[in-house]
N, C-alpha and C positions, 0 to 999 in steps of 0.2 A: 461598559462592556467588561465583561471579567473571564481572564484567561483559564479554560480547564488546564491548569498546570503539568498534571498525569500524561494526559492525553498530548499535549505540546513536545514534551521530552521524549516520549517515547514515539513522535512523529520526526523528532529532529533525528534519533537514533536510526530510525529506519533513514533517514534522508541519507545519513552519513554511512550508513552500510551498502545504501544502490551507490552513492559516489565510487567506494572502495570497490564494489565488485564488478561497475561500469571499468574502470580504469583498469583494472586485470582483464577483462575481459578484452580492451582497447591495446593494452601495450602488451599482456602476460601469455594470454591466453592460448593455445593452440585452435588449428580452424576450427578444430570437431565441436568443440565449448563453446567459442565466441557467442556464436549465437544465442543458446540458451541461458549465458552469464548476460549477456544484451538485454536480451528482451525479459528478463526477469527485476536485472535495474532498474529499465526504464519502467515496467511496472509498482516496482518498489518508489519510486521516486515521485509518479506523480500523484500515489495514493498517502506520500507523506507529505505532499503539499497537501491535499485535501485535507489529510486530518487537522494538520493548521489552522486551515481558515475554519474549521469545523470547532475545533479548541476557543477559537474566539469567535464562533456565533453561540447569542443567550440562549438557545433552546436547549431542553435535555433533549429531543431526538436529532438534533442536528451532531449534539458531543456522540451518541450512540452511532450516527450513522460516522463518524469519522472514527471511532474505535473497530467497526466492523471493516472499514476499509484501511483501516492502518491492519491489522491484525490478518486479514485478507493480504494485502499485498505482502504483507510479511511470509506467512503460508505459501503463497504461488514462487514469491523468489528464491526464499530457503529449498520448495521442491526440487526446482529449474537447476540450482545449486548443486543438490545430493547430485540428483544425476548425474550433471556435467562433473563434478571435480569429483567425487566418491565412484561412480560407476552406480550407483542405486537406480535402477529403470523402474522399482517397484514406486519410487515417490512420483511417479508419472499419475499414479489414485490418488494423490493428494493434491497436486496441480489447482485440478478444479475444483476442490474447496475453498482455496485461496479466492480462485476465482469468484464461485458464488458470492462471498461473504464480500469481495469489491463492488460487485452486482449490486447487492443488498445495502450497501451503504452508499450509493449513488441516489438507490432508489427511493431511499430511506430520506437523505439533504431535498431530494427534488418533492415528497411529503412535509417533510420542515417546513422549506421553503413556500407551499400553496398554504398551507397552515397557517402561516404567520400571517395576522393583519396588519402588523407595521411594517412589512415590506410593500412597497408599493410600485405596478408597473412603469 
């Protein structure tokens, strides 16, 4: 098994960015924020686990669907972000790109995954 290297770093990056912005969001934050700095981490964080294990599955659509969800979850928290600490209500249209493109990489590993013959139930 061999690590997409790219994809691993730039899934550890996002991991380390939902940490820092859960934890202001936890100890920093004021109420109005909290929320939207929350639920944008926790977003962030469990689509930078997935790009992981997506990094080290052999398929190229498994690496694809872990790039569209690292890069998705990226997009949704950064939006959640603008808003909350910028005042930007306009990144509220970009939100659901994020989203989709998380969609799409779920959708994408759960394809991989019927696809492959050497996974086995």
């Amino acid at each position: 098994m061999q690590l997409n290297r790219n994809l691993a770093v730039f899934a550890a990056f996002n991991g380390a960015m939902a940490v820092v912005l859960g934890a202001f969001a936890a100890h920093g934050a004021g109420p109005q924020i909290k929320t939207l700095l929350t639920t944008g981490s926790h977003y962030q964080i469990v689509h930078a686990v997935l790009a992981v294990v997506c990094a080290l599955w052999p398929t190229r659509l498994a690496r694809i669907a872990g790039w569209l969800a690292s890069v998705g979850g990226l997009i949704f928290c950064l939006s959640l972000a603008f808003i909350a600490l910028l005042s930007m209500p306009a990144m509220g249209a970009v939100a659901p790109i994020g989203g989709v493109l998380m969609i799409a990489g779920w959708l994408l590993l759960a394809f991989a995954a019927f696809r492959n013959p050497s996974l086995t139930a």
